[in-house]
C-alpha positions in Angstrom: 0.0 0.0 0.0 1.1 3.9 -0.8 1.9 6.3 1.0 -1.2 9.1 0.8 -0.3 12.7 2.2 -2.4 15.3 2.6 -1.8 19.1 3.9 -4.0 21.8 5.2 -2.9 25.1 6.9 -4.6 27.1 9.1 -3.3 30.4 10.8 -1.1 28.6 14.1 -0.2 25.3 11.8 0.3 23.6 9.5 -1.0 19.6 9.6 0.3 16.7 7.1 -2.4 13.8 7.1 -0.7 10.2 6.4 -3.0 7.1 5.1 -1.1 3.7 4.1 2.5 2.7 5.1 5.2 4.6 6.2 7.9 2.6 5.5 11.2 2.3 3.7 9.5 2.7 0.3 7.3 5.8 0.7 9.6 7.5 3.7 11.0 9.5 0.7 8.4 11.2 0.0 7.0 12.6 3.5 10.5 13.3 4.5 10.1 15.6 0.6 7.0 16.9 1.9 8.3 18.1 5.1 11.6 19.3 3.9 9.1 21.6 1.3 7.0 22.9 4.2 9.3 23.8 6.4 11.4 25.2 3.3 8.5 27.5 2.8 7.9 28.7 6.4 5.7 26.2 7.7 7.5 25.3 10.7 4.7 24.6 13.2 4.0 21.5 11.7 1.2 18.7 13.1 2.2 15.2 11.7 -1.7 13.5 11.7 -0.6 9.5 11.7 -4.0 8.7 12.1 -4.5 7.1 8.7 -1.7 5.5 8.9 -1.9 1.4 9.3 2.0 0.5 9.5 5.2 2.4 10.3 8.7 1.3 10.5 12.0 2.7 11.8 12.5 4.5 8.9 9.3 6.6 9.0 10.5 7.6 13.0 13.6 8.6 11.7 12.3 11.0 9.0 10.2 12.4 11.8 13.5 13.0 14.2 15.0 15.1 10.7 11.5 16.9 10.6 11.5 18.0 14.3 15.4 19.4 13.7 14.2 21.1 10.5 11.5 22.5 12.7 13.2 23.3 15.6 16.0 24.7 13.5 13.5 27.1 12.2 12.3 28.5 15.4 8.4 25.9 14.6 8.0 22.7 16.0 7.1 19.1 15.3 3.8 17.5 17.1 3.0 14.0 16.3 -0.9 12.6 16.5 -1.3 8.8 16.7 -4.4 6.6 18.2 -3.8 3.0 16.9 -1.8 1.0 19.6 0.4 -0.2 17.0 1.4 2.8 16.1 1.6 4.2 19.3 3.9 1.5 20.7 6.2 1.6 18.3 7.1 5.8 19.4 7.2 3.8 23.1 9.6 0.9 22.3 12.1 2.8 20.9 11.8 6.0 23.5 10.8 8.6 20.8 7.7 9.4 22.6 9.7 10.9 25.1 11.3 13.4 22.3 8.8 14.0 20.3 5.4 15.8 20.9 3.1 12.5 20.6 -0.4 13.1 20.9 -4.2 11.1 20.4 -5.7 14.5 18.5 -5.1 17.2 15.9 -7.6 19.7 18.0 -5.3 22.3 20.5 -2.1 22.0 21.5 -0.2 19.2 23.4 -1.3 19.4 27.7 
């Protein structure tokens, strides 16, 4: 299965929407799409994994790049994931701990 990506802004952010896999095949091309956004200004990013029905290692590590992008100019990088599966994989390998890993898109992290 693909990689879908979707982006909306509003005035405070801007969220990417992922359906499919994030995997080794279709990292590529979020680790594009966030490169672009944050290229553009768009450095308050929300990264909706919602959609998303598999992730692997190298879908985390395009999201550690995108938070240093961010970071690096002066935004930020919050993550939103509900499946378990998902979930557990940020908690396995201790990334929940650095990055911003919340259950919804609506308001900021608490």
């Amino acid at each position: 299965m693909d990689l879908g990506i979707n982006v909306s802004k509003s005035e405070s952010e801007t969220v990417v929407a992922t359906t499919g896999e994030l995997d080794v095949h279709s990292a590529g091309s979020l680790e594009q799409a966030l490169q672009d956004l944050i290229g553009q200004g768009d450095s308050t990013l929300v990264l909706d994994l919602t959609g998303l029905e598999f992730l692997d290692s190298t879908g985390l590590g395009v999201m550690v790049k995108a938070l240093k992008w961010a970071q690096d100019a002066g935004g930020s990088l919050r993550v939103v994931a509900d499946d378990e599966k998902i979930t557990k994989v940020f908690t396995i390998t201790g990334l929940d701990q650095a990055l911003s890993l919340t259950s919804t898109t609506e308001g900021n992290p608490g």
